[in-house]
FINU-606988 format. One line per 8 residues: number of its first residue (from 0); their letters; for each residue x, y, z negated of C-alpha. Coordinates in pm, whole numbers, plus 50000, padded with zeros to 5 digits. Example, Ala and Ser with C-alpha at 12.3 -4.5 7.8 and 13.67 -1.06 7.14 Angstrom:
2
0	AS	51230 49550 49220  51367 49894 49286 $
***
This chain:
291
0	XXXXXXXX	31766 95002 56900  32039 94873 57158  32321 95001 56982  32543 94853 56682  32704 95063 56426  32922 95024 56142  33007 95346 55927  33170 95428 55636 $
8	XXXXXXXX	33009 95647 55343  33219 95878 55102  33031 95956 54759  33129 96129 54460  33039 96155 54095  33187 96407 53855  33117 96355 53403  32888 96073 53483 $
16	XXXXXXXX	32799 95724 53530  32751 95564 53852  32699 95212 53810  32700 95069 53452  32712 94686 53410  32440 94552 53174  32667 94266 53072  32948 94504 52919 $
24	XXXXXXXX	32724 94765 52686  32686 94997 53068  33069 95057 53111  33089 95190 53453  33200 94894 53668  33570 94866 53758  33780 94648 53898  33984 94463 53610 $
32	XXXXXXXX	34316 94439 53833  34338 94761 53993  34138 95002 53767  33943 95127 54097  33578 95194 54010  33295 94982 54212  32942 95061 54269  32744 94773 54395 $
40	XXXXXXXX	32549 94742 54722  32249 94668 54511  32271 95021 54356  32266 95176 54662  31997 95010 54825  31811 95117 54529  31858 95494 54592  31799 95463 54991 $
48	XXXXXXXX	31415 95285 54819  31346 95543 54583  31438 95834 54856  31182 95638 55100  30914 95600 54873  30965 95975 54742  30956 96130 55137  30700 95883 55252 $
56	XXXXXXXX	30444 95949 54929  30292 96239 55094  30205 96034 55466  29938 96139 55627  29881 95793 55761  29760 95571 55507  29635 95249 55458  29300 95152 55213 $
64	XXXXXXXX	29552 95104 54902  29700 95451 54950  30035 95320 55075  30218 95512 55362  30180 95258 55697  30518 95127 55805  30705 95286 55481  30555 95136 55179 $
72	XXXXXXXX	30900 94963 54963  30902 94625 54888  31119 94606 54596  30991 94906 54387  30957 94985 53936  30714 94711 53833  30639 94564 54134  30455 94207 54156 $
80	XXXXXXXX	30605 94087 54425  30382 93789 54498  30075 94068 54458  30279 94209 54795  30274 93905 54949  29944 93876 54883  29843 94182 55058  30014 94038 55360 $
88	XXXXXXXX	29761 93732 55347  29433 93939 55267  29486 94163 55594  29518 93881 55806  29246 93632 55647  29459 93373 55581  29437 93162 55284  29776 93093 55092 $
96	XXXXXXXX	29707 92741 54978  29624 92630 55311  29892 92845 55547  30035 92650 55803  30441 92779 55920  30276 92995 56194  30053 93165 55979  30359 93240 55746 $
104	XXXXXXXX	30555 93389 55992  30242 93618 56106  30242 93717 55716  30679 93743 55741  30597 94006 56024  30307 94161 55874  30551 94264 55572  30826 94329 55831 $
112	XXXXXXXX	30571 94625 55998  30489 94732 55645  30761 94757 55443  31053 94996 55510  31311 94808 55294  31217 94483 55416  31240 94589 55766  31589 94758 55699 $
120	XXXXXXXX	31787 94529 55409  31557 94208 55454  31384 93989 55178  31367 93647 55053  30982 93595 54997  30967 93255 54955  30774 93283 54621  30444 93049 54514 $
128	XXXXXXXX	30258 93270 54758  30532 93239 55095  30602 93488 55318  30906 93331 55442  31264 93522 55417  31408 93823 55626  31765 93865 55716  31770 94278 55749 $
136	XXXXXXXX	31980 94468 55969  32178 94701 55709  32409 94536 55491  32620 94774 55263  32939 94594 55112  33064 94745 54732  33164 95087 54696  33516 95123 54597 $
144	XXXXXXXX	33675 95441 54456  34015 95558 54645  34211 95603 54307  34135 95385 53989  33917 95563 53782  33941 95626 53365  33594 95579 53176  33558 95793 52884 $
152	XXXXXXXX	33380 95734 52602  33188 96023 52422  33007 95955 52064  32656 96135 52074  32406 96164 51767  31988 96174 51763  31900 96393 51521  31535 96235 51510 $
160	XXXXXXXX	31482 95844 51415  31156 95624 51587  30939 95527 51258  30865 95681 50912  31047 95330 50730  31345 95425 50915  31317 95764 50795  31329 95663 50426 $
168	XXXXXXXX	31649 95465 50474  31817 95756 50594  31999 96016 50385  32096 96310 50479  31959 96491 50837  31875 96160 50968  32136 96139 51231  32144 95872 51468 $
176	XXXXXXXX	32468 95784 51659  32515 95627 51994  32757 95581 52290  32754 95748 52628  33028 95632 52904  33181 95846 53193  33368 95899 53435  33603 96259 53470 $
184	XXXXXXXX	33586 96202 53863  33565 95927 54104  33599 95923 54529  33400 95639 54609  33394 95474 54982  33168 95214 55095  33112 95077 55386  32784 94968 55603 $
192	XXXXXXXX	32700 94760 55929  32400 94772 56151  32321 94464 56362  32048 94517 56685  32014 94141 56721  31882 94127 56369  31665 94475 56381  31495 94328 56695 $
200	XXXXXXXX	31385 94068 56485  31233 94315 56201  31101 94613 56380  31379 94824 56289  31360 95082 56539  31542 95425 56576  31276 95622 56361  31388 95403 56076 $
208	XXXXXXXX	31752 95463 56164  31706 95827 56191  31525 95800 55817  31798 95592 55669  32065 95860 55786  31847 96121 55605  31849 95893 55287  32224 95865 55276 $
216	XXXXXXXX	32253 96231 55265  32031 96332 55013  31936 96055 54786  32175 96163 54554  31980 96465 54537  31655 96397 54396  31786 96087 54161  31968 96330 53922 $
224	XXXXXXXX	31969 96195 53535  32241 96350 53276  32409 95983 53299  32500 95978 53613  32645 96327 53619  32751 96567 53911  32703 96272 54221  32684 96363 54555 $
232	XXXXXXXX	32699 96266 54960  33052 96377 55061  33112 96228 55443  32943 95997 55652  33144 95834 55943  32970 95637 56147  33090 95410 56455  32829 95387 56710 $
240	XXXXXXXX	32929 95122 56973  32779 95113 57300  32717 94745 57373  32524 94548 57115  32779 94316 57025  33020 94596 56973  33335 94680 57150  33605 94647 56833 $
248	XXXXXXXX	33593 94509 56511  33445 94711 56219  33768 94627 56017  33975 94822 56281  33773 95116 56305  33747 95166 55939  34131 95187 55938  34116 95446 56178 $
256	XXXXXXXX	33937 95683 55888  34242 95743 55589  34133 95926 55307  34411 96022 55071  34493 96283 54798  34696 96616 54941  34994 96692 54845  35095 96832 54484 $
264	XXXXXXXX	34768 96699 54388  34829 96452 54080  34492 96392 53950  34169 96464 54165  33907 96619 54027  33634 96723 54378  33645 96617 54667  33868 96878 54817 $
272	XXXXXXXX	34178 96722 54636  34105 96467 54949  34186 96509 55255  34004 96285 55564  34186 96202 55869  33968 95970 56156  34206 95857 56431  34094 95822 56785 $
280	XXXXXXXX	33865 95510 56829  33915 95344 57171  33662 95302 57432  33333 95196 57397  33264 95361 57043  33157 95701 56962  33247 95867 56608  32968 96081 56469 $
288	XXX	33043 96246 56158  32797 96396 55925  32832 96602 55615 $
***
């Protein structure tokens, strides 16, 4: 991969939940001063995973432990990770206790060849059983809706309780109630950067480029839970640039792309309440748009 690209990716979600923060009861995260909604980079990662390890399950070319060559995810549901790094040191006969820094960096690459997420977002590894650390080529910064969002809170009740001693407490039908937070609509826009210097150094070739493109489209698609709602891929915008180093600065070509509500249009509810404008980007770098 000779090229780098920065892009910007428009997502949506409609009566749901796209990013609740643990440390306030899984309110949807928003920015205190503005009221604009945030999803973080970690959240997304986790979706571009889960879509890997769902297309990838069915590989025809396996290894002995069943896992897809070249695709297996690092950071998965219950994963030991030092049990992955361990893998790493079985395949190549090397004893952990007794690695030397060259054998650790044949275990960094061996993880690099094997594991899609590694090779694509990087890893720090450096756990009792060292595979060194990985600095990947994607990097997503926070998504950020275009207009501040309003959470809404919605009482729900469980009309069933967990144990029979709970059961005698209650009077009644045995209702239980609970919480559930949303949001009526949210544009969200994030934006992404791919460096060739640093996929060079993992592996990440244009297979796993072509993959991750596939991922942003439709990971929303098979991750569907009633909290998070209606969500969806709306645009992808993506800056290719023909030398490596890149011929403008991502921060000027992302305010080529304006996305702004249309006229007469005081609250949006869908994405067509939006409309996208992408000015002309100057030479060097190609604008692909998908979706």
């Amino acid at each position: 991969m000779n090229n780098r690209y920065d892009f910007i990716y428009l997502f949506d979600v409609k009566d749901g939940n796209p990013n609740g923060d643990p440390d306030a009861g899984n309110l949807p995260r928003i920015d205190p001063e503005t009221g604009h909604g945030l999803v973080t980079d970690v959240c997304l990662k986790r979706k571009v995973r889960n879509f890997i390890q769902m297309v990838k399950s069915d590989a025809q070319d396996k290894d002995t432990d069943g896992n897809a060559q070249g695709f297996d995810v690092y950071v998965r549901e219950k994963a030991i990770l030092n049990n992955q790094h361990l893998r790493a040191y079985k395949k190549l006969e090397i004893d952990p206790k007794k690695a030397k820094q060259e054998e650790r960096d044949q275990t960094r690459d061996w993880m690099c060849k094997n594991f899609y997420d590694i090779r694509s977002f990087g890893a720090v590894m450096t756990t009792e059983i060292n595979c060194g650390q990985v600095r990947g080529p994607i990097q997503f910064a926070f998504g950020r809706s275009m207009d501040p969002v309003v959470t809404s809170e919605h009482a729900v009740t469980r009309c069933a309780v967990t144990t029979e001693k709970e059961a005698e407490k209650q009077s009644g039908d045995n209702r239980t109630m609970g919480r559930k937070f949303t949001v009526p609509y949210g544009l969200y826009q994030a934006h992404g950067f791919i460096n060739p210097f640093l996929a060079k150094q993992t592996g990440f070739g244009d297979e796993d480029l072509t993959l991750f493109w596939e991922a942003l489209k439709n990971m929303f698609e098979h991750d569907r839970s009633a909290a998070r709602g209606l969500m969806g891929a709306q645009k992808i915008i993506v800056f290719k640039h023909k030398e490596p180093l890149g011929n403008a600065p991502a921060s000027k070509l992302f305010d080529l792309v304006s996305v702004k509500r249309k006229d007469g249009v005081e609250v949006a509810r869908s994405f067509s309440d939006y409309e996208v404008t992408i000015a002309q980007p100057p030479a060097g770098v190609e604008i692909i748009e998908m979706l």
